[in-house]
N, C-alpha and C positions, 0 to 999 in steps of 0.2 A: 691707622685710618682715622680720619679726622669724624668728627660727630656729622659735621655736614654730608658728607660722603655714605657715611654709614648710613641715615636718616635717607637719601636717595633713594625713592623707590624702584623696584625692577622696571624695566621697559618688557610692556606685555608682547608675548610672540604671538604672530596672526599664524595660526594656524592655516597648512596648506595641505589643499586636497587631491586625489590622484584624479584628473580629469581626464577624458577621452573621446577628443573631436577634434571638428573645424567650426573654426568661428570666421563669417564672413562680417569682416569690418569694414566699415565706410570712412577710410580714415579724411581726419580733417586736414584742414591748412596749413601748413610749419610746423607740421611735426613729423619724425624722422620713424621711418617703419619701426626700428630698433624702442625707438621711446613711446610709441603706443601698444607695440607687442606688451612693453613691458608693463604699462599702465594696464590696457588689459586681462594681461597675467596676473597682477595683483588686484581688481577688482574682481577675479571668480578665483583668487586665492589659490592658482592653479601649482603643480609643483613643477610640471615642465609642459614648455610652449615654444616654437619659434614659426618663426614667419617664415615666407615663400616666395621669396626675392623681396628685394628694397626699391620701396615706392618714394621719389622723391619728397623733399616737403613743402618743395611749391606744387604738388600734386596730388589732389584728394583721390577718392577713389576706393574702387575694390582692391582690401589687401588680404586676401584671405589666412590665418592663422591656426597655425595644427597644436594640439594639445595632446600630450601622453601619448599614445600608441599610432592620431594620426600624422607623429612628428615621421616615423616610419615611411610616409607617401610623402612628404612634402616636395622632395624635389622633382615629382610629378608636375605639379602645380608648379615649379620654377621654371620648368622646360615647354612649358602649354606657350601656346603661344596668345595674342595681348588682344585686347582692343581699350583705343581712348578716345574719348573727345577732345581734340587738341583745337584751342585759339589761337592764332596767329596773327599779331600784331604787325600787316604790312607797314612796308616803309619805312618800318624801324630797325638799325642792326645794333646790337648792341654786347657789352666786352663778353658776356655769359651765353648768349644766346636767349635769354628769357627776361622777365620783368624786373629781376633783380638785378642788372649790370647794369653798366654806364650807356647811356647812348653814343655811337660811335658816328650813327646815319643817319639821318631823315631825306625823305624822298617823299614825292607827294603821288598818290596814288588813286587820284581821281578818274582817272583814265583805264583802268585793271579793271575789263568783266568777266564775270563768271566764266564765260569760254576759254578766257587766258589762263585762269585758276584752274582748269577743270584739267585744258590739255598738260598745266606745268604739275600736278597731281600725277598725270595717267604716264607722264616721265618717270616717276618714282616710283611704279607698279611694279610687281616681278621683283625677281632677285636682285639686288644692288648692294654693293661695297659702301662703308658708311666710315669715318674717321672716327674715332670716338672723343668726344670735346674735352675739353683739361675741365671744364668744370662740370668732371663727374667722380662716381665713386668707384671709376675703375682704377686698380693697385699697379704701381708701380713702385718696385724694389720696397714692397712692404707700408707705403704709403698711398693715400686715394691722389687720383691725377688732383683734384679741386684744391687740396693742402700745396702744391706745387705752384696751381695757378695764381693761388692768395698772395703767396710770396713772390708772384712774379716771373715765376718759371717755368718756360715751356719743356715740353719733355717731348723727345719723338714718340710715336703711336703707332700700332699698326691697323692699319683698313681692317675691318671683319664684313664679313659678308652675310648680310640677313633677308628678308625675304618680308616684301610689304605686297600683303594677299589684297587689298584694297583700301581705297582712300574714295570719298565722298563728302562732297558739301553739303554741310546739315543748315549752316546761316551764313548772310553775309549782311553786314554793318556797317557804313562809312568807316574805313581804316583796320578792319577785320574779318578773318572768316572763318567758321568753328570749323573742321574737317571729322570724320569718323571714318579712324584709321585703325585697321586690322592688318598685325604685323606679327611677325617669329619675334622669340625672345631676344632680346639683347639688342630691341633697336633703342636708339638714341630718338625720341622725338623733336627735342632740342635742333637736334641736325636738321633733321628731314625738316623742320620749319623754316631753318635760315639755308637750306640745298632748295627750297620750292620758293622762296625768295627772291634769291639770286638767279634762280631761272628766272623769275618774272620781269627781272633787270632792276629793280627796288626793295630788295633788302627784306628780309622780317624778320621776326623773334617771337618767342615761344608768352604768349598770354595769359594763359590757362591748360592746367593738364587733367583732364577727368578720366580714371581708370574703370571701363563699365563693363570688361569680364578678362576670366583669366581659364583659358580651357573652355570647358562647361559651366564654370562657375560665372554668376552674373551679381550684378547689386541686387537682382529680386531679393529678398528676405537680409539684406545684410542691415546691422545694424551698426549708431554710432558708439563711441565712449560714452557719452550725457547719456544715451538712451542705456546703457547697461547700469550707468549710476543711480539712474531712475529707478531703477527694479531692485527689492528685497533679497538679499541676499542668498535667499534660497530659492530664489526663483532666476538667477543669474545663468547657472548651467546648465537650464535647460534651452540655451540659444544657440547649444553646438549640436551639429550634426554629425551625422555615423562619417567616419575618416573613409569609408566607401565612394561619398560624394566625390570624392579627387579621382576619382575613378570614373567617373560617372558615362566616360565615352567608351568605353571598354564594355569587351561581350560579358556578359553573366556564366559562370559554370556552379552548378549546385552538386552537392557529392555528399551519400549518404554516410551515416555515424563509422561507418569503419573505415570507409576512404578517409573523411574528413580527418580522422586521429591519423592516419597513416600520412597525411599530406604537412598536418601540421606538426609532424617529426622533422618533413625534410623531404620526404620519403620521393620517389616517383612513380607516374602509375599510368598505366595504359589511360585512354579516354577518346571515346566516340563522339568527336568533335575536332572542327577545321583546324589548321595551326593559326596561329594568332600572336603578334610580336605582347598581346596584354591582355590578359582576364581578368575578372573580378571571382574569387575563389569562396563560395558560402557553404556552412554545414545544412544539414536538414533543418535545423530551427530556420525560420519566414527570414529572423535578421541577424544568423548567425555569422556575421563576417568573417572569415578565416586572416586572408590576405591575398596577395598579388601575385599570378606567374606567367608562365608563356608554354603554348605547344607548340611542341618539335618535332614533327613525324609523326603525329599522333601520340606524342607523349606529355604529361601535365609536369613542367620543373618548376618549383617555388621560388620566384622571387622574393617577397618581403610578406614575414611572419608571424601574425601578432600570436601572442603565448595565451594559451588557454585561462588565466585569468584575465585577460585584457578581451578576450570573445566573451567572457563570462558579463563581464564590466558594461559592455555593451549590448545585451540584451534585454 
């Protein structure tokens, strides 16, 4: 070992702590769900954190982030279904669908009022079949479509079928108009902007994508990265909430100290209450969150478990 080598000092480990919640984050502009999780995760020093589906990075928004025990619900939160403020730049079509591609179209769109926008909207209400674009992150043989379309390759797709519960005009601009659209998971916004286009007979693309809730969950209280950098290190964790919030549409069932032990075995148990495809499952303590199940004839089965130090963790 050389003197210089030896003379090297250690690189310090940032200690990481056991955390347990959701963080509702605002993520920014051009960054990748995956790379603010992780930013994230390493400002409150967490030891385990993922996200709840992947939000584009032309798209800010609510991304909400489960830590320690509410990693257990997240794909509650995957399967909720969306709402965004989506821009769409008529007139314009272009190779990606959004502001980042080549322009392919221009069409002039002076003549497009709101009545025409409203009824080529109320075509894409209801359940509809959607292509899923090449420039996404959906996988094919182990790659995302987007890696495909960079190189230049189309890959066949198949239609999936998702469900847009409503669309509505929030602005309209000379060459624009923001929609606030409520839709099941897995729809393509991208699509729907250049499918409401092409009804119009002039073309558009995706402007602007804002993600403004996921479930129950909304931007009320979420914060950004800058805003968590801001804050004292020890004042960081307390911006997560109980991993119950994922929950937050579901009935409530409380069950005293000797059910609660018997439930959080596994166990099953008679209960005087409706069936229910999802509950929220608490001990006698006000915030004692157990975890997740469903009644079946009158019976409480456990879905998802937290372990009595992880109820403890959060009281």
């Amino acid at each position: 070992m050389t003197d210089a080598v030896a003379a090297r000092p250690a690189r310090a480990r940032i200690p990481r702590r056991a955390l347990h919640g959701v963080l509702l984050l605002d993520k920014p502009l051009g960054l990748s769900s995956n790379d603010a999780l992780q930013k994230a995760k390493w400002l409150l020093r967490a030891e385990k954190a993922g996200h709840t589906g992947t939000l584009d990075p032309l798209a800010t928004g609510l991304l909400p982030l489960c830590f320690g025990a509410a990693t257990k619900f997240s794909q509650l939160s995957l399967d909720a279904d969306k709402r965004y403020l989506a821009t769409l730049a008529l007139g314009i079509r272009t190779t990606t669908g959004d502001a980042e591609g080549e322009v392919l179209e221009r069409h002039d769109v002076g003549a497009i009022t709101p009545g025409q926008i409203a009824a080529a909207c109320a075509a894409f209400t209801g359940e509809i079949d959607q292509m899923p674009p090449m420039y996404s992150a959906l996988k094919f043989e182990g790659k995302a479509l987007y890696e495909y379309a960079r190189a230049g390759v189309e890959v066949e797709r198949k239609s999936r079928r998702v469900a847009i519960h409503g669309i509505d005009i929030v602005a309209m601009h000379p060459g624009t108009v923001t929609l606030d659209v409520r839709c099941s998971k897995g729809t393509y916004i991208r699509t729907l902007a250049e499918d409401i286009g092409a009804a119009l007979g002039v073309g558009a693309s995706l402007a602007a994508l804002r993600r403004t809730a996921s479930g129950g969950l909304t931007l009320d209280g979420a914060v950004t990265l800058a805003q968590i950098e801001a804050l004292p290190d020890d004042q960081r964790a307390a911006l997560l909430t109980s991993p119950d919030r994922l929950l937050a549409d579901a009935p409530e069932l409380r069950l005293n100290t000797q059910d609660a032990v018997r439930f959080l075995s596994g166990l099953r148990r008679r209960v005087d209450a409706p069936d229910a495809p999802r509950v929220r499952v608490y001990g006698p303590e006000p915030r004692a969150f157990l975890g997740s199940a469903h009644i079946t004839a009158g019976e409480l089965i456990a879905d998802r478990l937290l372990t009595p130090p992880e109820v403890q963790a959060l009281l």
